[in-house]
C-alpha positions in Angstrom: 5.7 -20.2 -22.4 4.1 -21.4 -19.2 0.9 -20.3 -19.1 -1.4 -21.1 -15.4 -4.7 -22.2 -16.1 -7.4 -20.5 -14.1 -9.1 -21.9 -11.2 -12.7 -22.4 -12.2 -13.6 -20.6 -9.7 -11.7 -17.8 -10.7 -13.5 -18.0 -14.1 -16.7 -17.5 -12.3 -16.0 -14.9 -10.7 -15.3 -12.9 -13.1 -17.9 -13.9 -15.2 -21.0 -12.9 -12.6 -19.9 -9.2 -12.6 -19.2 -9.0 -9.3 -22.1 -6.4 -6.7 -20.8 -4.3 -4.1 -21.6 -5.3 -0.6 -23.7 -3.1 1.6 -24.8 -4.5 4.7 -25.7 -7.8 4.3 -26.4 -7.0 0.9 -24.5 -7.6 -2.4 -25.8 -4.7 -4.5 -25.6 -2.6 -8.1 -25.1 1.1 -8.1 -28.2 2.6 -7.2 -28.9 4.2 -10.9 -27.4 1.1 -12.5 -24.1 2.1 -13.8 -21.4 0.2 -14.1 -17.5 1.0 -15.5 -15.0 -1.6 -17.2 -12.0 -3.5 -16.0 -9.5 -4.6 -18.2 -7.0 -7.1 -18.1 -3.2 -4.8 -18.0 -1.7 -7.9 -19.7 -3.9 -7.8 -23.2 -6.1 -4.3 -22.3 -9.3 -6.2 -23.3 -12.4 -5.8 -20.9 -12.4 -8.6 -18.0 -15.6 -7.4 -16.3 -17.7 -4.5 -15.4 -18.6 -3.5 -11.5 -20.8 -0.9 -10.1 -19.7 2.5 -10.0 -20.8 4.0 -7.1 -22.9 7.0 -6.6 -22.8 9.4 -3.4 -26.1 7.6 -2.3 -24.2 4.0 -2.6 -21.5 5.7 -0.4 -23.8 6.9 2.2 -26.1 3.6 2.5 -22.5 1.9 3.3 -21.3 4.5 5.7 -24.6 4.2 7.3 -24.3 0.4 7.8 -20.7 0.4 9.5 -22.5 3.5 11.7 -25.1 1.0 12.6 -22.7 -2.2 13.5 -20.6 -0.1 15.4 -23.1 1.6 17.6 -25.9 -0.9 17.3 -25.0 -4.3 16.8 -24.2 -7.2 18.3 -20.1 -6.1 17.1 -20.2 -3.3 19.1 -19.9 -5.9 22.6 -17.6 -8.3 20.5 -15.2 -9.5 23.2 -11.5 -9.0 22.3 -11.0 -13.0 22.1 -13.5 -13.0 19.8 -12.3 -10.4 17.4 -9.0 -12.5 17.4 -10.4 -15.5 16.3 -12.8 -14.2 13.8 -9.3 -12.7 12.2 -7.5 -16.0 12.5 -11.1 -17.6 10.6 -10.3 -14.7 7.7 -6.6 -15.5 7.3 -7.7 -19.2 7.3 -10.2 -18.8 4.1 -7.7 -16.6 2.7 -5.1 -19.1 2.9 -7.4 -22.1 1.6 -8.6 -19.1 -1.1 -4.7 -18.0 -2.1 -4.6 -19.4 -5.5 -7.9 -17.7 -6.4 -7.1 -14.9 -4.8 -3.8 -14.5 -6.7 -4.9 -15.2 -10.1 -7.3 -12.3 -9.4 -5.0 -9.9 -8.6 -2.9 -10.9 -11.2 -5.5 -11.0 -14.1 -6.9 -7.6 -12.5 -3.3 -6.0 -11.8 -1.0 -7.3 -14.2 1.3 -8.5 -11.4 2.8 -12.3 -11.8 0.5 -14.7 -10.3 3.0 -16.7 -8.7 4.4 -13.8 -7.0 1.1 -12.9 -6.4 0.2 -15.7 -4.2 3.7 -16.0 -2.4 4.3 -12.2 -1.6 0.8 -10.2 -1.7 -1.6 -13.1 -1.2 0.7 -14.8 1.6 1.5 -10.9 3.6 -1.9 -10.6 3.4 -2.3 -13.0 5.7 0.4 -13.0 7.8 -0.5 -9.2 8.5 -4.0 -10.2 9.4 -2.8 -13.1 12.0 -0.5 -10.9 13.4 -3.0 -8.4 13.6 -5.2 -10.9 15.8 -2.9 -11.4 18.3 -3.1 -7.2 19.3 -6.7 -7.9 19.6 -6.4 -9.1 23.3 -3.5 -7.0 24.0 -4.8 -3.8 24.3 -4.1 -2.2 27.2 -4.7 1.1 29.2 -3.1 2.1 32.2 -3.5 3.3 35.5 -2.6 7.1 37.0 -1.8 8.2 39.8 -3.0 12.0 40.0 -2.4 14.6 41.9 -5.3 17.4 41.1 -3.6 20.2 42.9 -6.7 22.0 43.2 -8.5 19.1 45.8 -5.7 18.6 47.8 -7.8 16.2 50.1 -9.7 14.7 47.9 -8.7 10.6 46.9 -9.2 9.7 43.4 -8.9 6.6 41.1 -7.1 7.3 37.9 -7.2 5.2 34.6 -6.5 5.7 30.8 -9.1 4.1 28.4 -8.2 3.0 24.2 -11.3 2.9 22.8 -11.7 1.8 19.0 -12.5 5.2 16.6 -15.2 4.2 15.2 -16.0 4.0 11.3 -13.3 3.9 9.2 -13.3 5.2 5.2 -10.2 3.1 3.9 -9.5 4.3 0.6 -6.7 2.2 -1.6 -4.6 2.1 -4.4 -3.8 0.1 -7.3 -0.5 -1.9 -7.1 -1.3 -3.7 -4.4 -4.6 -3.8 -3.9 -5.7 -7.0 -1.7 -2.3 -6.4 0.9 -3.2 -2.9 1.2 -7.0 -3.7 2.3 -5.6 -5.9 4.7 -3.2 -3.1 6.0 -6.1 -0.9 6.8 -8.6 -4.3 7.6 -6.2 -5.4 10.3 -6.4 -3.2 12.8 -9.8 -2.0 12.1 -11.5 -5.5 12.9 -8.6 -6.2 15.5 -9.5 -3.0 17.8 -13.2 -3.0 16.8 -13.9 -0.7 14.1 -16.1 -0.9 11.2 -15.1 -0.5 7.9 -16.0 1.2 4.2 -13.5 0.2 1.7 -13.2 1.9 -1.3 -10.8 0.2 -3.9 -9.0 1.5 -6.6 -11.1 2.6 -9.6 -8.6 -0.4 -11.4 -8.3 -2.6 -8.9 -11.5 -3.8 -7.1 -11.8 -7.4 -7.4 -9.8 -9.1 -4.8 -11.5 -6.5 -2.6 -14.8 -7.7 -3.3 -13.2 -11.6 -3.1 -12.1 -10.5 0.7 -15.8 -8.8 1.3 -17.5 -12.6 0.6 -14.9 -14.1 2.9 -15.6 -11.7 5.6 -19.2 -12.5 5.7 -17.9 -16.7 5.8 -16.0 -15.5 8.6 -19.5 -15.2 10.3 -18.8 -11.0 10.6 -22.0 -9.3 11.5 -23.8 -7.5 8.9 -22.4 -4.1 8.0 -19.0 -4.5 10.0 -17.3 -4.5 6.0 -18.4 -2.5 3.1 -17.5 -2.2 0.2 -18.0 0.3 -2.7 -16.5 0.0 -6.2 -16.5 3.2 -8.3 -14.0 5.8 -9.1 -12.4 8.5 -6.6 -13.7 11.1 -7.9 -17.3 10.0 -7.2 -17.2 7.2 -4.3 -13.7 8.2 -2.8 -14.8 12.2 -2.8 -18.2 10.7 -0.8 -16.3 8.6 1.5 -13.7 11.7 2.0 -16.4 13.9 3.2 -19.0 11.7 4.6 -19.8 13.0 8.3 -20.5 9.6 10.3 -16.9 8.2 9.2 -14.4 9.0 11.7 -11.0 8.0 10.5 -10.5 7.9 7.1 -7.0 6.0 5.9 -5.2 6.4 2.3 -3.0 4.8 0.2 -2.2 6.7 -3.1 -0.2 9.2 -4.6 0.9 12.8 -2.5 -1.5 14.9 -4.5 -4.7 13.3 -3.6 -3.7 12.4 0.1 -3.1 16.2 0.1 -6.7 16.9 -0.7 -7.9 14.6 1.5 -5.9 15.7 4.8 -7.1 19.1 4.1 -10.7 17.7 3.9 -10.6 15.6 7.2 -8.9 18.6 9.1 -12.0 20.7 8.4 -14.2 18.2 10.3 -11.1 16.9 12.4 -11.7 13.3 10.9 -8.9 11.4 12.3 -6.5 10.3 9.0 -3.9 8.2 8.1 -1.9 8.4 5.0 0.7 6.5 3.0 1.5 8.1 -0.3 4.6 8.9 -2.5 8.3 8.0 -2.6 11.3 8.5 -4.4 13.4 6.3 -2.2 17.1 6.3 -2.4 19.0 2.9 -3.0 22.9 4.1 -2.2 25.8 1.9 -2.6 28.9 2.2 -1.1 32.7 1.8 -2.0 33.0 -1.6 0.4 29.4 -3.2 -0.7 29.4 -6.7 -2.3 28.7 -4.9 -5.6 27.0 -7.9 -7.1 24.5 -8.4 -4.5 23.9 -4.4 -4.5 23.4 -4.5 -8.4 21.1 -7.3 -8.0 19.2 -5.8 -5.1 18.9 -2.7 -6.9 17.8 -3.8 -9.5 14.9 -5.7 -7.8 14.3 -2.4 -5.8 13.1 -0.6 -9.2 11.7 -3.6 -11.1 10.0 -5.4 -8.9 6.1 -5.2 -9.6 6.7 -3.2 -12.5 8.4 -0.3 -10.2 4.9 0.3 -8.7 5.7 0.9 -5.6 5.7 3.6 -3.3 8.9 3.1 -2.1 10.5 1.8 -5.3 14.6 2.3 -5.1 14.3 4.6 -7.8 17.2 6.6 -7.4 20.5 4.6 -7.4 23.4 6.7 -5.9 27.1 4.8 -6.6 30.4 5.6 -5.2 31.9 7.2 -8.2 34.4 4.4 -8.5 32.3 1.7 -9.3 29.8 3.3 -10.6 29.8 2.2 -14.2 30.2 -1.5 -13.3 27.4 -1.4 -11.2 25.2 0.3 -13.5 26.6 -2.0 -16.5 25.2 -5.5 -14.1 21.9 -3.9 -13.3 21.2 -3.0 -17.4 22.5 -6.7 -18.0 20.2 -7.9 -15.3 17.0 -5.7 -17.1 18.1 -6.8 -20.5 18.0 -10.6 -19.6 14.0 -9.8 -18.0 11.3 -11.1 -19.8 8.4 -9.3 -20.3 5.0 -11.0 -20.5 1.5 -12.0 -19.3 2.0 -12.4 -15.4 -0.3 -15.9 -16.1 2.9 -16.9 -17.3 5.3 -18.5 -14.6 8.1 -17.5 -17.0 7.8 -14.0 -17.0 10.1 -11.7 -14.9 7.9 -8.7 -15.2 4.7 -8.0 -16.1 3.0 -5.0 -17.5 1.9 -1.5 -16.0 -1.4 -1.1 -14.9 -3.2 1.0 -17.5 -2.6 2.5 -21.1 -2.5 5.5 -18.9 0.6 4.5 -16.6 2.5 3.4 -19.4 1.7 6.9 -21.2 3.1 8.6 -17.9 6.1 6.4 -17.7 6.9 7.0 -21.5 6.7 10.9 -21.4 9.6 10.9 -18.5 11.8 8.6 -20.4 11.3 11.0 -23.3 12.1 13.7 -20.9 15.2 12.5 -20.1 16.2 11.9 -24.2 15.1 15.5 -24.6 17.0 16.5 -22.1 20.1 14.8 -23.1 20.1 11.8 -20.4 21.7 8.7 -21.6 19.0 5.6 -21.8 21.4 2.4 -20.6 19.1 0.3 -21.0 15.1 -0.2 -21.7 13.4 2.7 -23.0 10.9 1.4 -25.0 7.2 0.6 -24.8 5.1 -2.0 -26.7 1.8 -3.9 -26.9 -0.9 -5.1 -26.7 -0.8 -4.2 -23.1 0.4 -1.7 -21.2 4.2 -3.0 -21.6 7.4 -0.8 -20.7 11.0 -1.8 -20.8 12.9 -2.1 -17.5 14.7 1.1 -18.0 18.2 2.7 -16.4 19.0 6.5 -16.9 22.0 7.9 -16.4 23.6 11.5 -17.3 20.7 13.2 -15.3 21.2 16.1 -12.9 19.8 15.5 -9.1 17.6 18.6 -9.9 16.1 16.7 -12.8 12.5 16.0 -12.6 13.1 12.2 -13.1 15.1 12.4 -10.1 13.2 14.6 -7.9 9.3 13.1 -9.2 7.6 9.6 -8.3 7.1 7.7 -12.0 5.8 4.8 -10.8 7.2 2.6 -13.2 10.5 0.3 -14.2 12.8 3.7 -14.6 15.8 4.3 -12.4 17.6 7.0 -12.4 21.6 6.5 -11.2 24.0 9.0 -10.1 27.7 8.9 -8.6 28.5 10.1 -5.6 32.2 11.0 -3.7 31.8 10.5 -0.3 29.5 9.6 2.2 28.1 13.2 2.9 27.3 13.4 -1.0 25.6 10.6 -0.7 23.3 11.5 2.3 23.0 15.2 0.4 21.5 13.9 -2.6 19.6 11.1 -0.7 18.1 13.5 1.5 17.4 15.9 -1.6 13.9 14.8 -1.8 10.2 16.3 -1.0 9.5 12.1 -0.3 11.1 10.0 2.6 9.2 7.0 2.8 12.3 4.6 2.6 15.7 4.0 1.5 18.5 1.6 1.6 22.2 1.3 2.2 24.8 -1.2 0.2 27.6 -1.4 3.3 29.5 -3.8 5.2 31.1 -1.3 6.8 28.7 -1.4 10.4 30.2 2.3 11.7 29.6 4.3 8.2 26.5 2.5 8.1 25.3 3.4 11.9 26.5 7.2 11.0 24.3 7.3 7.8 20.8 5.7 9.2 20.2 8.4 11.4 20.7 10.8 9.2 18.5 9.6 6.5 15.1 11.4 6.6 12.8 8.1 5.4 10.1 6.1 7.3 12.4 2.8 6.7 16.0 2.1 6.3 17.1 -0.9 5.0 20.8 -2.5 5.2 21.7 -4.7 2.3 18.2 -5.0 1.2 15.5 -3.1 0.2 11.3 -3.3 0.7 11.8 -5.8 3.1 8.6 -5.1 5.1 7.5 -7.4 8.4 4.1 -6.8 10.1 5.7 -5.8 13.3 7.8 -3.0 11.7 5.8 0.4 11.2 5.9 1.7 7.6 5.1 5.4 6.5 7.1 8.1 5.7 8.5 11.5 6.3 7.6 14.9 4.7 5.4 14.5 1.5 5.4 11.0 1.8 2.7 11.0 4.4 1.3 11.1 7.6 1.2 8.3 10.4 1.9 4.3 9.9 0.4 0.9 8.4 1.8 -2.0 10.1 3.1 -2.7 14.0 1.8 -1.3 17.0 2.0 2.1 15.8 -1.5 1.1 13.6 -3.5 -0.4 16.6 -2.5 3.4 18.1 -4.4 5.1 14.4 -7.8 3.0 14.9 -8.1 4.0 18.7 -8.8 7.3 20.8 -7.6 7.8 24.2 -10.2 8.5 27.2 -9.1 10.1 30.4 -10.8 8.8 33.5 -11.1 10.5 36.9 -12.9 9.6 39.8 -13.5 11.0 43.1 -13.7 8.5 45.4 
């Protein structure tokens, strides 16, 4: 066992119970409550934050109103915003080892992995990100306006920021995610109210002190800690935000599209998947097995667009399925402080109860458990698990877990394949094992995902747009396609 020892800095931290900030202020909930954090990897208590009351969510609203209409920010010069980005990515880089150990002792997730993949995207995300800040362009019209016919007129398209944005996150990854909605928010001249996950605030509240380093004026970025059903539900239906954004599961982004459609709040949101991972007859079958498997068990399987439905060409099948168990067998499970550790544990007693009631699901139903299957403490622990013997109706095949469970079927051709793959309510990504260039060119259009990936899987870039189709959500993180969700059009005419 190789256990990291903590930054002293990380230790303190955690021991000064961290405030929300409002403003220029880092403050307690208004009537003084707090809830507990705990650590995924023991479940003991690391910390307690504020929990938020409506009145906490309106004070910070209030603020990013104010530094948007009111402050100095509001005239912030696009070369400006970029190099007040670059200055965040800088103290995040010079930060990343305490900004790993955070999320890892707040997540579960491996440190190491932490700092190299979530820490690390972070920042690459905000840098790109920067460089849109003095690339925003409108355009010039030439109109006709049939009714003047001899009138002249000067024509010209406008993108404006939106204003304040409510950025509501989830759990499993909580500091990359911030950044997703952060980016463009800062780069195009938004404020910003972030709400982190009820789990999962502390890397959050890390970023909010390195903001203010950055030398961003008061009230540009708020944050409030608490759970959704208080501080989210506030931020949901507060009237002064104008573009809310979510990351989360289907159900709540549901709710919340409904909410901002009443007031026509602008919204963005990334929820669930159930993405396919399909392998066919020609693949290198050890890379696919090994990709697979890193497609469902990677961060613990939580992640929205998890390969958690492996589809096989029936001949190879078994062997496949056979190296993927051998590879989940071999994982060790463990504290993600520990740079030995392949996989670390779920994020709450409450995951790993979810997870456990669908792999008992599938015994109940007669599924065969290839490997995994079990749970086990202290800690919120499950098995990397495989499942096979399970009909493509089968709620483990057709619901998000969220955990280390695939699910593998056979298929017999390639139209069975892209049947089954497409047999989802989710189509946030998938991925095709092929080295066959025509079959794979015929397929990717047909796939109904945000993202297709060739011989790999989750392999995200800032410049590519990431979202998804039908219940996976509405709208993109990432690209150009984000700097287009944090602004408004304005039509100009003039008669000259």
């Amino acid at each position: 066992m190789a256990i990291a020892t903590l930054l002293p800095a990380t230790t303190a931290f955690i021991q000064r119970a961290p405030r929300m900030l409002i403003g220029a202020e880092w403050v307690e909930a208004a009537d003084g409550q707090t809830m507990p954090l705990r650590n995924p990897a023991t479940g003991e208590q690391l910390c307690v934050v504020p929990r938020a009351t409506v009145d906490d969510v309106d004070r910070a609203v209030l603020a990013a109103r104010q530094a948007f209409d009111d402050s100095p920010w509001s005239r912030t010069r696009p070369r400006e915003r970029q190099n007040l980005l670059w200055k965040l990515a800088d103290l995040m880089q010079r930060d990343a080892e305490l900004l790993a150990q955070l999320e890892c002792l707040n997540n579960g997730k491996s440190a190491t992995v932490a700092q190299v993949m979530d820490v690390q995207l972070a920042i690459d995300f905000l840098r790109y990100m920067a460089g849109w800040a003095t690339k925003i362009e409108g355009s010039s019209v030439e109109v006709s306006v049939p009714l003047m016919p001899d009138q002249q007129f000067h024509s010209f398209i406008r993108r404006e920021a939106v204003g304040v944005v409510g950025a509501i996150v989830a759990w499993n990854f909580p500091l990359l995610l911030a950044c997703w909605k952060l980016g463009p928010a800062l780069a195009t001249g938004c404020t910003v109210v972030l709400k982190p996950a009820d789990e999962t605030p502390l890397t959050a509240l890390k970023l909010a002190e390195l903001v203010q380093e950055a030398g961003y004026p008061d009230g540009v970025f708020n944050v409030v800690t608490g759970t959704g059903i208080t501080a989210g539900a506030a931020l949901t239906h507060n009237p002064r935000v104008d573009k809310l954004t979510f990351t989360g599961s289907t159900a709540v982004g549901k709710e919340i599209g409904k909410i901002a459609m009443d007031s026509m709040t602008r919204v963005t949101l990334e929820l669930g998947g159930k993405s396919p991972t399909i392998v066919m007859a020609d693949a290198d079958l050890g890379s696919a097995a090994a990709g697979a498997a890193s497609a469902i068990f990677f961060n613990q399987g939580q992640v929205c667009c998890a390969g958690s439905r492996l589809y096989v060409q029936r001949k190879h099948f078994d062997n496949v399925v056979a190296d993927i168990a051998g590879i989940a067998n071999a994982m060790k499970l463990g504290s993600g402080l520990d740079t030995s550790v392949d996989m670390g544990p779920l994020i709450s007693a409450r995951q790993q109860e979810r997870v456990w009631r669908y792999i008992e699901m599938g015994r109940e139903s007669g599924a065969t458990i290839a490997c995994g299957g079990e749970q086990f403490g202290p800690g919120y622990f499950v098995k990397p698990t495989v499942i096979v013997d399970v009909d493509q109706q089968h709620s483990l095949v057709q619901e998000e877990i969220f955990g280390p469970v695939l699910v593998a079927i056979p298929f017999d051709d390639e139209a069975d394949a892209l049947r089954m793959a497409n047999d989802s309510s989710y189509g946030l990504g998938a991925s095709i094992w092929s080295n066959d260039l025509a079959a794979v060119h015929r397929m990717i259009p047909r796939i109904k995902s945000g993202s297709v990936w060739v011989n790999c899987h989750s392999a995200l870039d800032p410049a590519l747009p990431f979202g998804g189709y039908k219940m996976s959500g509405v709208g993109r993180e990432m690209g150009y396609a984000a700097i287009e969700h944090y602004t408004e059009l304005k039509s100009v005419l003039i008669k000259l």
